[in-house]
Structure formats: C-alpha cells, structure tokens
N, CA, C and O atoms as a MOPAC input file, in Angstrom:
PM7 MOZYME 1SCF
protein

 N    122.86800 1   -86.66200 1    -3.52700 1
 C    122.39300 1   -86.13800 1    -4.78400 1
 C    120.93900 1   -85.71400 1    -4.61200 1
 O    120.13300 1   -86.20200 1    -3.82000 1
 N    120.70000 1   -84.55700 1    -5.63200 1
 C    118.91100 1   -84.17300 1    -5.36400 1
 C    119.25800 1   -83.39700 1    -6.59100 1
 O    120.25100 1   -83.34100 1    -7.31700 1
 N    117.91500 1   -82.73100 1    -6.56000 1
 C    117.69900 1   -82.26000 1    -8.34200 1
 C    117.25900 1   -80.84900 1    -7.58400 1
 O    116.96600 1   -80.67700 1    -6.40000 1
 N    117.32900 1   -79.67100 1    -8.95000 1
 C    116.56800 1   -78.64400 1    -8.46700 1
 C    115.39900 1   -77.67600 1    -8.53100 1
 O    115.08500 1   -76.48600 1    -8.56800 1
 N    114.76400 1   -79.43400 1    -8.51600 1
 C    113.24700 1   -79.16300 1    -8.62900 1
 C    113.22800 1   -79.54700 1    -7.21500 1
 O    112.43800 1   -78.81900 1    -6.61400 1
 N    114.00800 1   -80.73800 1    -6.15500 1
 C    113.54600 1   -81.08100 1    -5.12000 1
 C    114.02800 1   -79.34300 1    -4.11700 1
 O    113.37900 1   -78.72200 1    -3.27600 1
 N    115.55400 1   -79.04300 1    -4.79100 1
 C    116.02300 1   -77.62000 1    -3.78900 1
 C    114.54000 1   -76.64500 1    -4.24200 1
 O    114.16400 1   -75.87400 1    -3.35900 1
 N    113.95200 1   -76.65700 1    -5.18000 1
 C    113.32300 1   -75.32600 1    -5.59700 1
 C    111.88000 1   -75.48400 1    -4.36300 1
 O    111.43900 1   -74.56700 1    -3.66900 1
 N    111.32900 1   -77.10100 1    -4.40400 1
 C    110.72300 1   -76.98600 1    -3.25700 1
 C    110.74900 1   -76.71100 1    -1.77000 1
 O    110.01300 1   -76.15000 1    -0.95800 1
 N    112.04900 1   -77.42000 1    -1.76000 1
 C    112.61200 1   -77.12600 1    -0.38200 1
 C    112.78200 1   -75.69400 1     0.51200 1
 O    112.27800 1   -75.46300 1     1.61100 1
 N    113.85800 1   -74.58900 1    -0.49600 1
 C    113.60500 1   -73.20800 1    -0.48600 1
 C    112.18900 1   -72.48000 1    -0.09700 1
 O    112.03300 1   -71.74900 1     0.88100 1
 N    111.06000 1   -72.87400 1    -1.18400 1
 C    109.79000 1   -72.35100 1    -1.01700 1
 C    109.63300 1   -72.61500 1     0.07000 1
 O    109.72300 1   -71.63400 1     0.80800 1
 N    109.36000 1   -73.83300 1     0.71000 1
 C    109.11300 1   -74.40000 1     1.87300 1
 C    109.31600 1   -73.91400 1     2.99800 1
 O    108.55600 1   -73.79600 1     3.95900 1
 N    110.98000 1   -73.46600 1     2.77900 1
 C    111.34400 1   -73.13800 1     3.88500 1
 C    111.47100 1   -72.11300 1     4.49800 1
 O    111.70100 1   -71.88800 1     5.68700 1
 N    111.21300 1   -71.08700 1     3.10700 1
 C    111.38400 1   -69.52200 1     3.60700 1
 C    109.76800 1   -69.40600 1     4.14800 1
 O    109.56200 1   -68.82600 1     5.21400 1
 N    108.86000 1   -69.86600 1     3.52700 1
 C    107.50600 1   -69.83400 1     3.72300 1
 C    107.05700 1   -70.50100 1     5.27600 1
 O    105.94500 1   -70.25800 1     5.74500 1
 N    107.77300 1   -71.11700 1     5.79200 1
 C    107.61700 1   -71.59600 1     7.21700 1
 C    109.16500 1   -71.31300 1     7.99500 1
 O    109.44600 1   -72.17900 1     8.82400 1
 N    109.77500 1   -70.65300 1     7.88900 1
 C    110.95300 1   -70.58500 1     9.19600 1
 C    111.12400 1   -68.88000 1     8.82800 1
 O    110.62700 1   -68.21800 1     7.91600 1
 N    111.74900 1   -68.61700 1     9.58800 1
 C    112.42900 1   -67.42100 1     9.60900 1
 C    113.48400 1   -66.97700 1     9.08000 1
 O    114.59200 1   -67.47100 1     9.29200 1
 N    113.22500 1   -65.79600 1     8.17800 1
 C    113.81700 1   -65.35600 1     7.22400 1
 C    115.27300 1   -66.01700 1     7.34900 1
 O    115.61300 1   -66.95800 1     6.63100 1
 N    116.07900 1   -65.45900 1     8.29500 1
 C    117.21000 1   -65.73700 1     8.78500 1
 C    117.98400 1   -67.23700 1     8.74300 1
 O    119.10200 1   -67.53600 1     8.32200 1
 N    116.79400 1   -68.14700 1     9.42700 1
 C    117.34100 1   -68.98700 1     9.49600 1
 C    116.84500 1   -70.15500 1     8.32000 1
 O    117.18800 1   -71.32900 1     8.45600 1
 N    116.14200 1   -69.77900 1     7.34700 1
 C    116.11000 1   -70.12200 1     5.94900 1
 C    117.41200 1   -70.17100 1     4.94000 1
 O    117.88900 1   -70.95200 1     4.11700 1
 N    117.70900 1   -68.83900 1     5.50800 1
 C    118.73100 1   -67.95600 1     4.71100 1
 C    120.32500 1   -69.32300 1     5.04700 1
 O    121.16900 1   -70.03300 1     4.49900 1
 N    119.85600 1   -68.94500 1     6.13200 1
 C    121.46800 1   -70.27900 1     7.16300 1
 C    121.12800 1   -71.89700 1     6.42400 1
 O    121.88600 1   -72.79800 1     6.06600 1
 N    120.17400 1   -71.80600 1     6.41000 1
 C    120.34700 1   -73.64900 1     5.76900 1
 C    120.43200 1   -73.47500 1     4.83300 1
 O    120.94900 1   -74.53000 1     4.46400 1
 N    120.26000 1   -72.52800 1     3.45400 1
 C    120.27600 1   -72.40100 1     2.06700 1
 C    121.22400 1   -72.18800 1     1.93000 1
 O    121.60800 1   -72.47200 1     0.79500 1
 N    122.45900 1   -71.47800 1     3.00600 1
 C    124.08300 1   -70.93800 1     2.46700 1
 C    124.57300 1   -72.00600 1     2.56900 1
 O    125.51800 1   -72.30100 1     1.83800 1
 N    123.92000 1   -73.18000 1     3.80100 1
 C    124.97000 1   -74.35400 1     4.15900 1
 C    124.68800 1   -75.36600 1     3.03500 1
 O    125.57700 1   -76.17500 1     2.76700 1
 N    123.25900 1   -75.40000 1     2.19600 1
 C    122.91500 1   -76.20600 1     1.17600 1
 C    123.70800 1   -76.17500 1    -0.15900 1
 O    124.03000 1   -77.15800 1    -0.82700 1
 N    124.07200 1   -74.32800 1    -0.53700 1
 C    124.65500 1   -74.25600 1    -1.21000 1
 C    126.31900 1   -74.36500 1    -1.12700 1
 O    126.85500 1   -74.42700 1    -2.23400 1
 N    126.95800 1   -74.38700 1    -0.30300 1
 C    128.31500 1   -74.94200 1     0.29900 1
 C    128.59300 1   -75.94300 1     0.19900 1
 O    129.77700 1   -76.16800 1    -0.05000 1
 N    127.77400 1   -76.92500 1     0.32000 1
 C    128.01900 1   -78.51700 1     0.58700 1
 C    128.52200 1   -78.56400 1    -1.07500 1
 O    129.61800 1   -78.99800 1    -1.42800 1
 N    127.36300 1   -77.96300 1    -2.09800 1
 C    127.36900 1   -78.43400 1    -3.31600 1
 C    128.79300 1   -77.31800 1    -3.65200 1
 O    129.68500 1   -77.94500 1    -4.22300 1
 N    129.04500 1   -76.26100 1    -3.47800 1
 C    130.24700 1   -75.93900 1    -4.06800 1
 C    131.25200 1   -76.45200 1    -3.77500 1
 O    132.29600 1   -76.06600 1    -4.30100 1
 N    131.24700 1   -77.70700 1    -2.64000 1
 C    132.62400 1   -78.28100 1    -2.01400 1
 C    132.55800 1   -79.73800 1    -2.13900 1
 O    133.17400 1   -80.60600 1    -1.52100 1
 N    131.43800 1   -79.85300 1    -3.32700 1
 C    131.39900 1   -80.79300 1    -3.68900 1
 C    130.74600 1   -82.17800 1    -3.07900 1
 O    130.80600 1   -83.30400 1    -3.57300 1
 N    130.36000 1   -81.92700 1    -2.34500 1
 C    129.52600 1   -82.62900 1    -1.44100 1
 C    128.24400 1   -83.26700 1    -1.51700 1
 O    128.05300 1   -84.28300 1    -0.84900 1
 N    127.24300 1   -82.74200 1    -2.33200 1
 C    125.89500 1   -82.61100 1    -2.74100 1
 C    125.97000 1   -82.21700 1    -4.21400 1
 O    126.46300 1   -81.13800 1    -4.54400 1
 N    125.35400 1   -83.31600 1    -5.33400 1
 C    125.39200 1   -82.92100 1    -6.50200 1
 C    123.85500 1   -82.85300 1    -6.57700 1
 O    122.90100 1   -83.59400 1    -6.34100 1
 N    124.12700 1   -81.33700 1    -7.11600 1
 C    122.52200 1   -81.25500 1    -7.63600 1
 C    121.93300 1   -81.35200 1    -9.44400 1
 O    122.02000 1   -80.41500 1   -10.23700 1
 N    121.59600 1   -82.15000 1    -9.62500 1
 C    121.02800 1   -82.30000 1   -10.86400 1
 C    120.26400 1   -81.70500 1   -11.29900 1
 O    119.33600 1   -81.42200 1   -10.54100 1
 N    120.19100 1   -81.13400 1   -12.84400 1
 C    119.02200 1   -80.41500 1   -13.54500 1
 C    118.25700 1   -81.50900 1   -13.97200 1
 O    118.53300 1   -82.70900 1   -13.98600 1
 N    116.88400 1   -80.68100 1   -14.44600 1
 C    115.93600 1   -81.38600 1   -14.93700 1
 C    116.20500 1   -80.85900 1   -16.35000 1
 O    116.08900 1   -79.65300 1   -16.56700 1
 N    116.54600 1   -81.68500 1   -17.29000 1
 C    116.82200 1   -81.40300 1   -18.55000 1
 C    115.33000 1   -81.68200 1   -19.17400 1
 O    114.27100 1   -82.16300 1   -18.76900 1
 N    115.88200 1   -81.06100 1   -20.48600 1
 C    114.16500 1   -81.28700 1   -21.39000 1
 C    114.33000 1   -83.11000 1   -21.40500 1
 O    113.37400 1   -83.79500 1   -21.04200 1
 N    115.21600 1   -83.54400 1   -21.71700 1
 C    114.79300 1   -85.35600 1   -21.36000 1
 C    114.22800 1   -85.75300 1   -20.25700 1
 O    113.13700 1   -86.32300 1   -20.21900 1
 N    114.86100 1   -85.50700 1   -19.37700 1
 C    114.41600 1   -85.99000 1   -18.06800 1
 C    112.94000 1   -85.31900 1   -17.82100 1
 O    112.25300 1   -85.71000 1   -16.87700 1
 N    112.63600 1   -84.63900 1   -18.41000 1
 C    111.29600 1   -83.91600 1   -18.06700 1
 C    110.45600 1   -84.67100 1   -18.65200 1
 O    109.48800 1   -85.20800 1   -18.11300 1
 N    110.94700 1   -84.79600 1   -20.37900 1
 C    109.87000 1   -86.24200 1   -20.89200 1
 C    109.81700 1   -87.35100 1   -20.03900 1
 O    108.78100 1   -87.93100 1   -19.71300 1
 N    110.69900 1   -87.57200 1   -19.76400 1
 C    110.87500 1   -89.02400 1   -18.62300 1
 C    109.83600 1   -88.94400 1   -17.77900 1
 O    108.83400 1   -89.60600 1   -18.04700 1
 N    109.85900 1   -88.32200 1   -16.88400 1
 C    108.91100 1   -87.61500 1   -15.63000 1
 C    107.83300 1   -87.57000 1   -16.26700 1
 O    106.91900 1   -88.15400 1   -15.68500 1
 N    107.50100 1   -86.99500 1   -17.47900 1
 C    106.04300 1   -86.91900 1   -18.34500 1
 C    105.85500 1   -88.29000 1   -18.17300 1
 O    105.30700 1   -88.59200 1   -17.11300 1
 N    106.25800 1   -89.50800 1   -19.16900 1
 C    106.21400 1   -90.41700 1   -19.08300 1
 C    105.57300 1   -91.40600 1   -18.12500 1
 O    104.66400 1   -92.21700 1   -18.30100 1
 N    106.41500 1   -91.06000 1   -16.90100 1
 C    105.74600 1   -91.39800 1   -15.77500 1
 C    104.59700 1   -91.38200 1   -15.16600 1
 O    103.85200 1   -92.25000 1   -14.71100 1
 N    104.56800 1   -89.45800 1   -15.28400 1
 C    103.26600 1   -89.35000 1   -15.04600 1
 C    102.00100 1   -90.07700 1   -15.47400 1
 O    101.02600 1   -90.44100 1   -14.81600 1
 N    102.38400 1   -90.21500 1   -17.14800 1
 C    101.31200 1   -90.96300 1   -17.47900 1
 C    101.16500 1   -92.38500 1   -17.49800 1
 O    100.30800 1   -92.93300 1   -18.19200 1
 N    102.19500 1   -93.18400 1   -16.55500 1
 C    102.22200 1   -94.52100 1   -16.40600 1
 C    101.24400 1   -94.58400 1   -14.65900 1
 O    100.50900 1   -95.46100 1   -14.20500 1
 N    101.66400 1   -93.29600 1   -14.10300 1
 C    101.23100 1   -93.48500 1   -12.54400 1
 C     99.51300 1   -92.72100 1   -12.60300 1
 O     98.85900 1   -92.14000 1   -11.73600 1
 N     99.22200 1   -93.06100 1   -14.05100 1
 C     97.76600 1   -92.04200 1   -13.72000 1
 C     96.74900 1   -92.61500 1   -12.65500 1
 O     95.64100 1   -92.07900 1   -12.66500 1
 N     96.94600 1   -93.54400 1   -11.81200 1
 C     96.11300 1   -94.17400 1   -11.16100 1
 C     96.94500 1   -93.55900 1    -9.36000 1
 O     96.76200 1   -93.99300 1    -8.22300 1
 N     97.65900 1   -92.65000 1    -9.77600 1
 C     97.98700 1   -91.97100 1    -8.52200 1
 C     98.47500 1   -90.87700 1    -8.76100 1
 O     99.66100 1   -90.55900 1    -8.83900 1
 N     96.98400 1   -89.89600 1    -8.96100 1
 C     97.12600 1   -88.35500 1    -9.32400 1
 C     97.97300 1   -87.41800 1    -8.32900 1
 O     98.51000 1   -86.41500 1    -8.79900 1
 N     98.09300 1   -87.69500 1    -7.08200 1
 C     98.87300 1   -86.60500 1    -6.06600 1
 C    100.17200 1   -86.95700 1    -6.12400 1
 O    100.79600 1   -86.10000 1    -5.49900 1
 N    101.00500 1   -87.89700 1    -6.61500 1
 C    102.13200 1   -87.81100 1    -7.20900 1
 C    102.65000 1   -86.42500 1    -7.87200 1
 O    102.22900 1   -86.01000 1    -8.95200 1
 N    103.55800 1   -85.80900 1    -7.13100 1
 C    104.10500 1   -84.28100 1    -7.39100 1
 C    104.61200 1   -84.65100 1    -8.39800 1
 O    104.92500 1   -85.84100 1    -8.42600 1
 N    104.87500 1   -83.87800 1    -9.51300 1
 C    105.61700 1   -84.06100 1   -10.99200 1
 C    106.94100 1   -83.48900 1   -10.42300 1
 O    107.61100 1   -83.25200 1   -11.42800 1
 N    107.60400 1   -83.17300 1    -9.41900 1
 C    108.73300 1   -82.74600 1    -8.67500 1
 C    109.17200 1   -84.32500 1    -8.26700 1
 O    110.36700 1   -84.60400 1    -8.37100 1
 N    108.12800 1   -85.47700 1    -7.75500 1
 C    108.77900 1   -86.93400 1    -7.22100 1
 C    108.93500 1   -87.42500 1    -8.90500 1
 O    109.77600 1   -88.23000 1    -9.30600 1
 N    108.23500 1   -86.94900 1    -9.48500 1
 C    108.22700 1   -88.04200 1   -10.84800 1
 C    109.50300 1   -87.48200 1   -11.63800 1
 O    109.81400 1   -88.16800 1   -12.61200 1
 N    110.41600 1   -86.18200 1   -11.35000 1
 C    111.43900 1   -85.89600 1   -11.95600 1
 C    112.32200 1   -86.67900 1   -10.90100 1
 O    113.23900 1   -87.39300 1   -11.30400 1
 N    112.07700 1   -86.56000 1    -9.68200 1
 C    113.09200 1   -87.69500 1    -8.78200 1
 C    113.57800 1   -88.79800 1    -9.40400 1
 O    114.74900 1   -89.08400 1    -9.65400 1
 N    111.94800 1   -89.76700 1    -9.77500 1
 C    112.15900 1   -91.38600 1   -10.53200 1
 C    112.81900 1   -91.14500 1   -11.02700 1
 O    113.74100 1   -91.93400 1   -10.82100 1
 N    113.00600 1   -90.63400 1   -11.52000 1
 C    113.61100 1   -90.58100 1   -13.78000 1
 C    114.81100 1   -90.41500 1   -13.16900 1
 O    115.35400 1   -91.48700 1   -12.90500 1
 N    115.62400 1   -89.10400 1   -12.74200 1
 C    116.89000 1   -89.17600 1   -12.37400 1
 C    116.97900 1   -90.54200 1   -11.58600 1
 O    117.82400 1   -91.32800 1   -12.01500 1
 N    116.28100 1   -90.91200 1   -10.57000 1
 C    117.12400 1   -92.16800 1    -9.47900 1
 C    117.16300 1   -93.18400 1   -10.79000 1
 O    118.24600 1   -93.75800 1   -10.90700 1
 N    116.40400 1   -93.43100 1   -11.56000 1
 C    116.32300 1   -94.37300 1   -12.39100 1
 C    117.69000 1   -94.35600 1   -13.28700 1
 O    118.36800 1   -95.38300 1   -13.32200 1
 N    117.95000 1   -93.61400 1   -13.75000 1
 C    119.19400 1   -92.91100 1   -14.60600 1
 C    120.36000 1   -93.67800 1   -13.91000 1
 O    120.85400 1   -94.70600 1   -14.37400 1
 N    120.74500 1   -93.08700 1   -12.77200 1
 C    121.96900 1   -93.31300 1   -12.06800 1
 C    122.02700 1   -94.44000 1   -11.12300 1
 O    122.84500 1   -94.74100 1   -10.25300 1
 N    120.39600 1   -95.24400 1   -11.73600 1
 C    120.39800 1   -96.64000 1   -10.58600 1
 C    120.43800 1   -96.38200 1    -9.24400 1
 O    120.97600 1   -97.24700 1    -8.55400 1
 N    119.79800 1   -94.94800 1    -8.44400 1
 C    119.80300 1   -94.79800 1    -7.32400 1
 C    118.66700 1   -95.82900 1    -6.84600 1
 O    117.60500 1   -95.90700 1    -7.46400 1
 N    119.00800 1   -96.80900 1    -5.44000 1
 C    118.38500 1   -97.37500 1    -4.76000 1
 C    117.77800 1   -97.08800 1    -3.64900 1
 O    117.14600 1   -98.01100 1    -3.13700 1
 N    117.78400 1   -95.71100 1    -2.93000 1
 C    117.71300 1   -95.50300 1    -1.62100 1
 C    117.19000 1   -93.79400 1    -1.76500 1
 O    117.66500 1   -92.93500 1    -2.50900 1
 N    116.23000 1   -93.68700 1    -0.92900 1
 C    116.12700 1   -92.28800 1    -0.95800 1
 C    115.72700 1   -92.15700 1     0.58600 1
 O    115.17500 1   -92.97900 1     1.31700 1
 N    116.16400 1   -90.91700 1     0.83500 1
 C    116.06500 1   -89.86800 1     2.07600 1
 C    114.99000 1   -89.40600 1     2.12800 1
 O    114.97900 1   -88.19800 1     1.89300 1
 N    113.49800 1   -90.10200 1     2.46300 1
 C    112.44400 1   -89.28200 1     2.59100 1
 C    111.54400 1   -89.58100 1     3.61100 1
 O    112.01200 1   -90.24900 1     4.53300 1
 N    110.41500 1   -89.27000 1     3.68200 1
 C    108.92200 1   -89.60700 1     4.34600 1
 C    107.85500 1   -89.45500 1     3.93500 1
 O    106.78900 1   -89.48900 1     4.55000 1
 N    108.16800 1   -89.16900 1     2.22600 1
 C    107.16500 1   -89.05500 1     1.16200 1
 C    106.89800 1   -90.61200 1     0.90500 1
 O    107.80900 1   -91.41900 1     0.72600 1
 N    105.61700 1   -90.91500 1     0.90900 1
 C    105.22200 1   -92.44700 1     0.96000 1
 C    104.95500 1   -92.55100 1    -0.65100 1
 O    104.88500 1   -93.71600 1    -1.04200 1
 N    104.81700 1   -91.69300 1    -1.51200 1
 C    104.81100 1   -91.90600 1    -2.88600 1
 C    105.95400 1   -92.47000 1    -3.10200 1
 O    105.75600 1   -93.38900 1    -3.89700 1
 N    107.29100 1   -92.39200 1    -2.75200 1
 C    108.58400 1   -92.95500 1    -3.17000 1
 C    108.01800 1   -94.61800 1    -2.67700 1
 O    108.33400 1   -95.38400 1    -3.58800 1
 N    107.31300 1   -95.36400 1    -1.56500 1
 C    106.84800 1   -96.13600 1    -1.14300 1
 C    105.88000 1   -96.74500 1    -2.78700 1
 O    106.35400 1   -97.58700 1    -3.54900 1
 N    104.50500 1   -96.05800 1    -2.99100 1
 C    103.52600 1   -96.14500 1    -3.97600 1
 C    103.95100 1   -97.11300 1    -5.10900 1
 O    103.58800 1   -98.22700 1    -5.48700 1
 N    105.34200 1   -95.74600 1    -5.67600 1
 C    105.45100 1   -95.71400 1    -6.71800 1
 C    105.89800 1   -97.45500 1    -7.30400 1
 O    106.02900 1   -97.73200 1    -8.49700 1
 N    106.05100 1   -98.32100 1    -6.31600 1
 C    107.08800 1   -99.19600 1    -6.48900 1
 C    107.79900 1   -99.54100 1    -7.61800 1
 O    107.44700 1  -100.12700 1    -8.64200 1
 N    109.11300 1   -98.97200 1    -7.18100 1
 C    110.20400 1   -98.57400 1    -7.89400 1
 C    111.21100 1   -99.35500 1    -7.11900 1
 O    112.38800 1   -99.28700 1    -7.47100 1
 N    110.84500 1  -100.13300 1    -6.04000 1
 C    112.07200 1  -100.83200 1    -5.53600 1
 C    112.93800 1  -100.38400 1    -5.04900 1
 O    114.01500 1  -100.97500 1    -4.98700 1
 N    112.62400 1   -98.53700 1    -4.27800 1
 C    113.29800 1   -97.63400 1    -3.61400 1
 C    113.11400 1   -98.32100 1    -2.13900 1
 O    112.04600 1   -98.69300 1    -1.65500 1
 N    114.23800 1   -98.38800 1    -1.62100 1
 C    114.43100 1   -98.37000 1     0.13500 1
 C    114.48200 1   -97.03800 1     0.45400 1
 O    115.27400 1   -96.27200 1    -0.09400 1
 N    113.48200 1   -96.60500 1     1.53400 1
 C    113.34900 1   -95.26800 1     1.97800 1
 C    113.87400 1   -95.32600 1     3.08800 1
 O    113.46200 1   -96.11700 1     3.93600 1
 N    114.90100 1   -94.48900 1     3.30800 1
 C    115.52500 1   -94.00300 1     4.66400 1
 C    114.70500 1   -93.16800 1     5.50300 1
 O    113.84500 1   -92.59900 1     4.83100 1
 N    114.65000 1   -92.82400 1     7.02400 1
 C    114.38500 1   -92.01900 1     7.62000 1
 C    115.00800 1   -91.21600 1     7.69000 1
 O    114.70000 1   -90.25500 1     8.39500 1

C-alpha cells in the first residue's frame, strides 16, 4: 500500500533523475501492479489531509517532516499499518511505533 502523494513524489523524482525511458518502465510496472491488484494506492482525502494537518501541528518541533510523510502517518494510522518500506528516518522521529524495513 502507498498513497498518491508518496507515487506523486516518486514520479517527480524519478523522471527528474533517470532517463526518460526508463522512468517511463518503472511507472508502467508501478501502474500494473496496482491494476492487478497488487499495490493499493490510497488518496489523500480532504480528512486525511486534516489528519496530516493535525500532525503537522503536533510534530512542530520537527519542521523538515514532508507533509507527504505526515499524509503517510494518518493513512498507516487508519489501517493500523505497522511497518514501512523506507530510509526516511522521520518514519524513525516521528515515533509512531513504525518498524522500518530496508
């Protein structure tokens, strides 16, 4: 699962550092997984956005917190996700009682 505020970064990211082409190849295989059901991608609804607001203003003592991780919380929080796929040490910060995978 991921949201698509995390794909909207990812995309930027990736067209902005790889080659056109092979941007293009991980975004068809990103979007495949999710049409075959594989990868659910979540919106950021106007709730979940208050949520993430929310946050923000609970984590004001850690301004470089992306408002893209703070829509993460709110969804993992939602669906009781325990575990995230990252190397963003804010998922670490935030303590939220996330186990971070490599």
């Amino acid at each position: 699962m991921t949201t698509e505020y995390v794909l909207d970064e990812m995309i930027t990211r990736l067209y902005a550092s790889s080659p056109f082409a092979q941007a293009e190849r991980f975004c068809d295989g990103v979007f495949q997984e999710q049409r075959l059901g594989l990868l659910a991608v979540e919106p950021i609804t106007p709730e979940r956005f208050q949520k993430a607001y929310q946050l923000r203003l609970r984590y004001r003592d850690k301004p470089s917190i992306s408002f893209t991780d703070l829509t993460s919380f709110a969804v993992m929080r939602e669906f009781g996700i325990r575990h995230a796929l990252t190397a963003d040490q804010h998922f670490v910060q935030a303590h939220l009682g996330l186990q971070i995978l490599p």
